[in-house]
C-alpha positions as a printed NumPy array, in Angstrom:
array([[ 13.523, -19.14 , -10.792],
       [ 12.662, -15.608, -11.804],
       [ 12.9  , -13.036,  -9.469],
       [ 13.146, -15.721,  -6.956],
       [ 14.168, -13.123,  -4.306],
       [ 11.058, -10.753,  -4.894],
       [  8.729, -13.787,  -5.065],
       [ 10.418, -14.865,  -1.78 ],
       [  9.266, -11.644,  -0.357],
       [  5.402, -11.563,  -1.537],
       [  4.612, -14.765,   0.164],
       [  6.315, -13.484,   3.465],
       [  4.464, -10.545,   3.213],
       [  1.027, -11.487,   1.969],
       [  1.371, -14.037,   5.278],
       [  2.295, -10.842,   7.407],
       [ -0.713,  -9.102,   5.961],
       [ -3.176, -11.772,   7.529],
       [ -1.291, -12.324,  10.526],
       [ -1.216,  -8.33 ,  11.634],
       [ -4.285,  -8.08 ,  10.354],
       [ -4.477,  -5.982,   7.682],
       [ -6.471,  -8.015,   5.597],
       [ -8.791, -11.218,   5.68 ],
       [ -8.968, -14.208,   3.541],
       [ -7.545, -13.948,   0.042],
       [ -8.233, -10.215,  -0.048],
       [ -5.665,  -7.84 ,  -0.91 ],
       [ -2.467,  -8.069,  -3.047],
       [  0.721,  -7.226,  -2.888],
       [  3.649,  -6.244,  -5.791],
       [  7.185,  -5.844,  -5.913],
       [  9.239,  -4.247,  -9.137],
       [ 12.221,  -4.99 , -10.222],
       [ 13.864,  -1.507, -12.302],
       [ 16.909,  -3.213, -13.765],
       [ 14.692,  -6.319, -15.212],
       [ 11.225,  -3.914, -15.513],
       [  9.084,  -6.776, -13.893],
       [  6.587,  -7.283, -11.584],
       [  6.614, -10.009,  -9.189],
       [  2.902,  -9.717,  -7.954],
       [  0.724, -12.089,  -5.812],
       [ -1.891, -14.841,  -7.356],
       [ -5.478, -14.159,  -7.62 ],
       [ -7.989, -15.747,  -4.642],
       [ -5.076, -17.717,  -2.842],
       [ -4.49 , -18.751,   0.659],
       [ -1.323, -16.984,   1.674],
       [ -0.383, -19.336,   3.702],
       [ -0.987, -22.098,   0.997],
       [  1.168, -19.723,  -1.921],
       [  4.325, -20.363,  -2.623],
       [  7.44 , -18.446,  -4.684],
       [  6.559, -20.183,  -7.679],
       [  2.541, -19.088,  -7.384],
       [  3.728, -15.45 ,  -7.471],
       [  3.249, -14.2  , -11.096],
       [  5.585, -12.192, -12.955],
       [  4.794,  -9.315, -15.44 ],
       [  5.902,  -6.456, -17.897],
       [  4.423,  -3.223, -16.97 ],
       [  2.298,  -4.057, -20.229],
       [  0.57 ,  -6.36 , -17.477],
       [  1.699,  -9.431, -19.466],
       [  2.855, -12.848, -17.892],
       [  6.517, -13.574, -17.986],
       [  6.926, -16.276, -16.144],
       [  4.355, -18.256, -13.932],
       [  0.885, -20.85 , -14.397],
       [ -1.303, -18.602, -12.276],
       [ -3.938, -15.73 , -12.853],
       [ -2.444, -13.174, -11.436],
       [ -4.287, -10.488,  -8.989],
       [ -7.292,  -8.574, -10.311],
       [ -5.819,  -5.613,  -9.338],
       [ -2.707,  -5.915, -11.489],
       [ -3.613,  -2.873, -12.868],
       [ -3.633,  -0.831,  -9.792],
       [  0.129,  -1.855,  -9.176],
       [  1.01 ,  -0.913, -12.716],
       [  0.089,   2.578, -12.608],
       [  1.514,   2.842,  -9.948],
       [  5.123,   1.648, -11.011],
       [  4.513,   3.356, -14.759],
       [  3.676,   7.19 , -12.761],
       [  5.593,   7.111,  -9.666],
       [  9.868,   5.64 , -10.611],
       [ 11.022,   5.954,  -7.231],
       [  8.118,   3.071,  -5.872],
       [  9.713,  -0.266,  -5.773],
       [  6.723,  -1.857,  -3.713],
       [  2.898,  -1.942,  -3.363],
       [  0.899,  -2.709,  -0.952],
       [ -2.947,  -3.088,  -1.217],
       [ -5.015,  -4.024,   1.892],
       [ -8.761,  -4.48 ,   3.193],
       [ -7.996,  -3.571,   6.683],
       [-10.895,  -2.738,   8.718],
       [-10.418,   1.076,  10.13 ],
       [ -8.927,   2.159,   6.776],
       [-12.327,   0.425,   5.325],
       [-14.009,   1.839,   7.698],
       [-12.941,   5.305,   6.682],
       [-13.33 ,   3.817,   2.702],
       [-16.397,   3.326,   2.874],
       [-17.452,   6.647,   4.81 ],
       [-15.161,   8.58 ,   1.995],
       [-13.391,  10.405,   4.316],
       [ -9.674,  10.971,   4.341],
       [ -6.766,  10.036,   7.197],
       [ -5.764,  13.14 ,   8.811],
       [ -2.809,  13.516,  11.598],
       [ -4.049,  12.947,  14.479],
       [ -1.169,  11.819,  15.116],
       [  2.46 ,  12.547,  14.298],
       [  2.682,   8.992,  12.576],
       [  0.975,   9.818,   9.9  ],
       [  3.909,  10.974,   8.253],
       [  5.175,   7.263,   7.706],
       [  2.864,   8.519,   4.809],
       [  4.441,  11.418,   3.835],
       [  1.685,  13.523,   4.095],
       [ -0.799,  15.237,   6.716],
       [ -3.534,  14.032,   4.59 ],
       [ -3.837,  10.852,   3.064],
       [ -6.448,  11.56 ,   0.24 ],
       [ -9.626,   9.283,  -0.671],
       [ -9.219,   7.917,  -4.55 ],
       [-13.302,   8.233,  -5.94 ],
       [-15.027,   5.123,  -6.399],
       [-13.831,   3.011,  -9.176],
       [-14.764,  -1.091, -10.031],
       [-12.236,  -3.203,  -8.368],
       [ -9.717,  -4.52 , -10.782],
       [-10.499,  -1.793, -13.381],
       [ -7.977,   0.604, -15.382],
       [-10.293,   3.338, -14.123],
       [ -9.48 ,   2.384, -10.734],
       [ -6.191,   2.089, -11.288],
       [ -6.178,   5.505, -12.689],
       [ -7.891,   7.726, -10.387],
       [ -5.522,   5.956,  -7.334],
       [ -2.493,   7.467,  -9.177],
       [ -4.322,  10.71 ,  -9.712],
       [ -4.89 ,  10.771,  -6.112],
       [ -2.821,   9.609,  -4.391],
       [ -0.452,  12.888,  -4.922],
       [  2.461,  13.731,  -2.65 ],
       [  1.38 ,  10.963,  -0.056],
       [  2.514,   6.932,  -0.1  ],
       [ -1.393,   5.987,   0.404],
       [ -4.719,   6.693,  -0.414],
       [ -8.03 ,   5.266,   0.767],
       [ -9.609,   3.438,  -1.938],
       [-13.696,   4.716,  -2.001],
       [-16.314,   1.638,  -0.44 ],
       [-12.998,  -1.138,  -0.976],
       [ -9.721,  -0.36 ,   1.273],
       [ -6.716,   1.199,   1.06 ],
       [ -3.063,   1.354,  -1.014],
       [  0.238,   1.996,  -0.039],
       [  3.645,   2.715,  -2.166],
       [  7.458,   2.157,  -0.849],
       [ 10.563,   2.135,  -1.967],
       [ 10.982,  -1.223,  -1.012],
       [  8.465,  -3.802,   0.241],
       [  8.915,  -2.891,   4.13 ],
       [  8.645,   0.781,   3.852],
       [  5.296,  -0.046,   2.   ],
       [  4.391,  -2.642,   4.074],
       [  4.913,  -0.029,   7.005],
       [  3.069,   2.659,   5.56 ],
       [  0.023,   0.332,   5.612],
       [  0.377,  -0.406,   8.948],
       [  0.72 ,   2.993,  10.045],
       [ -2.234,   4.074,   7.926],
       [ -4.646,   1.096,   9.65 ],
       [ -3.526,   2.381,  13.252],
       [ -4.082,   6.134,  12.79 ],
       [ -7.833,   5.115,  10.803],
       [ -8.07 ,   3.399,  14.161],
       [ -7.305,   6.483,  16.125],
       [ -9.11 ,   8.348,  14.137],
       [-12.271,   6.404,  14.441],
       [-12.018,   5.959,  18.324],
       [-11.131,   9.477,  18.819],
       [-14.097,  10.51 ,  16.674],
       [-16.656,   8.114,  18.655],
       [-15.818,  10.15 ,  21.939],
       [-15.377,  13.616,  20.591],
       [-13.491,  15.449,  17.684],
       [-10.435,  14.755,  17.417],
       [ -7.309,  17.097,  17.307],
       [ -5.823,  17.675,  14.406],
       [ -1.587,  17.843,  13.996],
       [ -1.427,  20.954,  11.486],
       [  0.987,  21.186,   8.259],
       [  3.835,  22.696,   9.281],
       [  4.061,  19.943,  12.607],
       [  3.103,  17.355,  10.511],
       [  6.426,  18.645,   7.775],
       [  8.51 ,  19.195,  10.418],
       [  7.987,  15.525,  11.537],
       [  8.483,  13.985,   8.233],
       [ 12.052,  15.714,   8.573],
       [ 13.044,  14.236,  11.455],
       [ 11.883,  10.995,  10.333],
       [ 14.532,  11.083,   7.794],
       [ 16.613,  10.605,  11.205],
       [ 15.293,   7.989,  12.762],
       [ 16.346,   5.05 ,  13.892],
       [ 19.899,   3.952,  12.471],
       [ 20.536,   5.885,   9.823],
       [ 23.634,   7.396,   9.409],
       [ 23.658,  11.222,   9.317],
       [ 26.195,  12.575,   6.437],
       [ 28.994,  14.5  ,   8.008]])
């Protein structure tokens, strides 16, 4: 099979992304790319996760063509594209309808740090992309445009979209992003929240470099 490793790894994920709740029902998709071969594995359009299996996952060029597989692939095939074709070091996307980052979607209003986490994201801001049809080029467009220096953006009145290097550091990123839009939205209901500033939030992403096991060169 094709890519049987990367199709492997969208159906454990898309299940992940229902299970931790970062979508609901057949809603958001999920990519992984493949630089020595130049193909997408990408998850099928409208399917259960838990009902898709390796050989449901479709793969394509970055001309969005089908290589190998007998389903439509995601409507949003586009919006992983772009996002392959502008940023070469992204291996993995992640696109979710989680409810805070909605939340904050549909309001138009960006994550901010308030808290240090954010900066799973790279950034102390994770921007809003305008308001674009779902499964458009446009769309697909303006997300790369926007999304800048960070590894998400909130997609205007739809969700939210996260980049990696590999499928877990973009699976991560979304998870991060849904429980700071969380924070953000229950700090905001009792007050106004208090915002990490740029420097912090850079000094942070530093020592995240760090973390956990890594080995530090000598």
């Amino acid at each position: 099979m094709l890519m049987e490793k990367e199709r492997n790894l969208v159906v454990e994920y898309g299940q992940k992304m229902v299970t931790e709740h970062l979508t609901n029902g057949t809603g958001g998709n999920i990519s992984i790319f493949n630089p020595e071969k130049k193909l997408v594995a990408l998850s099928p359009s409208g399917m259960d996760y838990f009902k898709t299996k390796p050989e449901d996952v479709v793969i394509l060029n970055l001309e969005g063509e089908i290589v190998d597989g007998e389903r439509k692939p995601s409507s949003e095939k586009d919006l992983h594209i772009e996002m392959y074709k502008n940023f070469p070091w992204v291996t993995s996307v992640v696109h979710t309808h989680s409810m805070y980052c909605t939340v904050f979607a549909c309001l138009g209003m960006p994550l901010k740090s308030v808290h240090y986490i954010l900066a799973d994201a790279g950034t102390d801001v994770v921007p809003v992309t305008p308001y674009k049809t779902y499964g458009t080029k446009e769309l697909a467009i303006a997300a790369a445009e926007s999304i800048g220096d960070s590894k998400a953006t909130i997609l205007a009145n739809h969700g939210m979209l996260a980049i990696g290097k590999d499928i877990k550091d973009a699976f991560g990123v979304a998870s991060s992003c849904e429980w700071i839009a969380e924070i953000q939205w229950r700090t905001m209901a009792i007050g106004t929240p208090n915002i990490l500033d740029r420097d912090e939030m850079e000094f942070v992403m530093k020592k995240f470099n760090t973390y956990g096991q890594v080995k530090e060169s000598k």
